[in-house]
C-alpha positions as CSV (number, residue, x, y, z in Angstrom):
1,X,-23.8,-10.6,-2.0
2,X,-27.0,-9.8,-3.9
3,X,-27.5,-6.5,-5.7
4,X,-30.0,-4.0,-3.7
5,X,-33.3,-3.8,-5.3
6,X,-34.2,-0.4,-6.5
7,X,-38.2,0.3,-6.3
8,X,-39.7,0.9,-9.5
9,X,-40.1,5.0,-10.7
10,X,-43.5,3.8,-12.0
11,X,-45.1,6.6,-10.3
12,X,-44.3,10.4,-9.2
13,X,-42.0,9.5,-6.2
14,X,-42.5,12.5,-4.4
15,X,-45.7,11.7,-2.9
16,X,-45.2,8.1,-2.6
17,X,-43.9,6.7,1.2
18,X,-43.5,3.6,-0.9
19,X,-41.0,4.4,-3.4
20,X,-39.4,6.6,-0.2
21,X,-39.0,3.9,1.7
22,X,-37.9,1.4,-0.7
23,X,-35.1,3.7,-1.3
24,X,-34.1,4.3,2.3
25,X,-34.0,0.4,2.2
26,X,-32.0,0.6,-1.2
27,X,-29.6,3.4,0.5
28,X,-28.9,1.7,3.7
29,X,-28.1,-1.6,2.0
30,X,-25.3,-0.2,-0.3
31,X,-24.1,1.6,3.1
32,X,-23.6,-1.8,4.7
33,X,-22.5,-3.1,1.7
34,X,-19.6,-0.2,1.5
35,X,-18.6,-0.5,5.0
36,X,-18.1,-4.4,4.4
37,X,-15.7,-3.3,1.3
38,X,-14.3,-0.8,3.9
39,X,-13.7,-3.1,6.6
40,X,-11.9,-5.7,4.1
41,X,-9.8,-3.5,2.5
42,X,-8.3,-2.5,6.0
43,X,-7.8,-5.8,7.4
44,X,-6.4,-6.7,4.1
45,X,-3.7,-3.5,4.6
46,X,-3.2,-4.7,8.2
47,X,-2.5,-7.9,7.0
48,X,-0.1,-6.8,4.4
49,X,2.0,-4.4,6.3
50,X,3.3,-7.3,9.2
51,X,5.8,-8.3,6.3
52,X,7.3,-5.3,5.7
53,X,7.4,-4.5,10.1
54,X,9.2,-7.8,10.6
55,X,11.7,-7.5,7.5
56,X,12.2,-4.3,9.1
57,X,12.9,-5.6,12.4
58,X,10.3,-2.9,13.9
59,X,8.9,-5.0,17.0
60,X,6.5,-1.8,18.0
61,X,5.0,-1.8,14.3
62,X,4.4,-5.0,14.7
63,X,2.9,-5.4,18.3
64,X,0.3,-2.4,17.2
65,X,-1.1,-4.3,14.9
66,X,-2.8,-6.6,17.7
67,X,-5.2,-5.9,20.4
68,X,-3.1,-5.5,24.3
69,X,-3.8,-8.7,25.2
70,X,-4.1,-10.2,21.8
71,X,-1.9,-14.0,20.6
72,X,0.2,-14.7,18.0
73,X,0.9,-18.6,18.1
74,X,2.9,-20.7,15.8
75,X,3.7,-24.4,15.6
76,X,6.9,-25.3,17.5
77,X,6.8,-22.3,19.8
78,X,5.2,-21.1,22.8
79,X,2.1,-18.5,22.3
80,X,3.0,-15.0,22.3
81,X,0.3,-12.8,24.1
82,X,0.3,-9.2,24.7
83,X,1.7,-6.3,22.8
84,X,4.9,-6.4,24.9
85,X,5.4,-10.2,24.2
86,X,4.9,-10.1,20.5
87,X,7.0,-7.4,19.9
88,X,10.0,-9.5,20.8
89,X,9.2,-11.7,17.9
90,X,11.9,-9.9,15.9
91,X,14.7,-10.3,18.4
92,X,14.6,-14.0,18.4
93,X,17.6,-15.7,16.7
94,X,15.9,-17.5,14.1
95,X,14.3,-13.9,12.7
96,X,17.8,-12.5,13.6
97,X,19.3,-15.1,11.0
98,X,16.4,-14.0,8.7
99,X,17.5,-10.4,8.5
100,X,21.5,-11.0,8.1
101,X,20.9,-13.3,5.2
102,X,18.3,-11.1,3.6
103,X,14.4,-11.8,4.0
104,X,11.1,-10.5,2.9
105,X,8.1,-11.9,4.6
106,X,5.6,-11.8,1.8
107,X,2.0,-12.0,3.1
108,X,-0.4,-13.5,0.3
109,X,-4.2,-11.9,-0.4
110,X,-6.3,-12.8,2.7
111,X,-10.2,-14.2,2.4
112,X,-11.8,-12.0,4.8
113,X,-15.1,-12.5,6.4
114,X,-16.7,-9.5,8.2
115,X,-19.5,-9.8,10.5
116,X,-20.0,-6.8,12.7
117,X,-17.1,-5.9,14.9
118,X,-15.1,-9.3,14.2
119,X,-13.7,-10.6,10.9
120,X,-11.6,-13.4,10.4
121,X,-8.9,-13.6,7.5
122,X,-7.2,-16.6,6.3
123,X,-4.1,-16.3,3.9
124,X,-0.7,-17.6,3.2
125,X,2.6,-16.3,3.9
126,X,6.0,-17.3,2.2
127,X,9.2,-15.9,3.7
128,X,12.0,-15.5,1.0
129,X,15.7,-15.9,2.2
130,X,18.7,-14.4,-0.2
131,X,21.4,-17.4,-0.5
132,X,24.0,-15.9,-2.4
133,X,24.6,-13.8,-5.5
134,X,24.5,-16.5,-7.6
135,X,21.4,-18.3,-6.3
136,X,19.3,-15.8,-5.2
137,X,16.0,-16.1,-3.5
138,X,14.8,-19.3,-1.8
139,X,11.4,-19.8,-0.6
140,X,12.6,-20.5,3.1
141,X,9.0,-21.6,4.3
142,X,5.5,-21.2,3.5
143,X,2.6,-21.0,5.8
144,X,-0.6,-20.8,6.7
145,X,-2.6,-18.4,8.9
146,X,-6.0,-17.7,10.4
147,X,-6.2,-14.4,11.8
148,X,-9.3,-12.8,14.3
149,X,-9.1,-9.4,14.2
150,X,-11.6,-6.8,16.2
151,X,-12.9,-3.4,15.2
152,X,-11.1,-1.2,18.4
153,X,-11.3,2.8,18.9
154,X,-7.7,2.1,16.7
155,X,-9.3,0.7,13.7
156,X,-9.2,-2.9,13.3
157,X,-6.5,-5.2,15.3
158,X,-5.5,-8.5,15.6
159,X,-6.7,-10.6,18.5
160,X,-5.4,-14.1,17.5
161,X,-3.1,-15.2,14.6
162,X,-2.2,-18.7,14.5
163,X,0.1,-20.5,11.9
164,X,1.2,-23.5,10.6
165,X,4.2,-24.5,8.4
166,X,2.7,-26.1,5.1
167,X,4.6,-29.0,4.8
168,X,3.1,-31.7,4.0
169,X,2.0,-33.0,7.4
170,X,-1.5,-34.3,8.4
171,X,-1.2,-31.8,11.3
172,X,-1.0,-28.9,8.4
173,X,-4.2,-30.6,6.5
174,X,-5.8,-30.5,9.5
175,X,-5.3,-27.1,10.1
176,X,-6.1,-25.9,6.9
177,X,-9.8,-27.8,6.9
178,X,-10.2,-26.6,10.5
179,X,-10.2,-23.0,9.0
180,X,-11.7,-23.1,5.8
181,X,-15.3,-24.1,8.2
């Protein structure tokens, strides 16, 4: 993003339209520009706060962050769509075995693009799993996610978040150059 151009004070700026309107132009670009910032850092919140839902086994905070009818798909699994749907993530036994053991979902910074109403994000998530007292932490699996997200009357939500386990496959490259386009 280019810095505004402020008009030049070369003259008395009260009776010049010129320099008036030139700073309209100037004022109305750093308000798009803030509401981009905006927009950003409340995706990037969104984003942030599904670890701490699903460590937390709260299937409602995690089904409002998505749209009613909105889809969370991950490889290996059938798509979840609607709030109702995703919010059962947390009850399945592989997140139940999660919780037991000890987890935290952490969600790495997301590369948002804004344009309008719509944004798309792209980050990684790595979900730690306690072993023992003596081992600690083990990164369990890390992943990759491409999330559209819509401004609603809620703020913004989630409309589609798909995934896909980083592990070395030429299905995960794929996915990976599919949504860095």
């Amino acid at each position: 993003m280019s810095s505004p151009t402020v008009p030049s004070s070369g003259e008395d700026a009260s009776g010049d339209s010129e320099a008036t309107e030139g700073l309209s132009a100037v004022v109305a670009q750093l308000l798009d520009r803030v509401r981009v910032l905006e927009d950003r850092a409340e995706i990037a919140a969104l984003i942030a706060s599904y670890g701490p839902l699903v460590d937390a086994a709260d299937g409602q905070g995690v089904a409002g962050l998505w749209t009613e009818d909105g889809r969370y798909e991950v490889a290996g699994f059938e798509p979840w769509v609607g709030r109702e749907s995703i919010a059962e993530l947390v009850d399945l036994p592989q997140h139940q075995a999660y919780l037991e053991a000890g987890c935290a979902h952490f969600m790495g910074p997301p590369i948002v693009t804004v344009s309008g109403n719509e944004a798309v994000a792209v980050n990684y998530t790595t979900v730690f799993v306690r072993q023992d007292d003596t081992t600690g932490w083990k990164a369990d699996r890390v992943s990759t996610h491409r999330w559209q997200l819509v401004r609603t009357a809620e703020g913004w939500r989630v409309q589609s978040r798909d995934g896909q386990a980083m592990d070395g496959s030429a299905s995960a490259r794929s996915f990976l150059d599919h949504i860095l386009q």
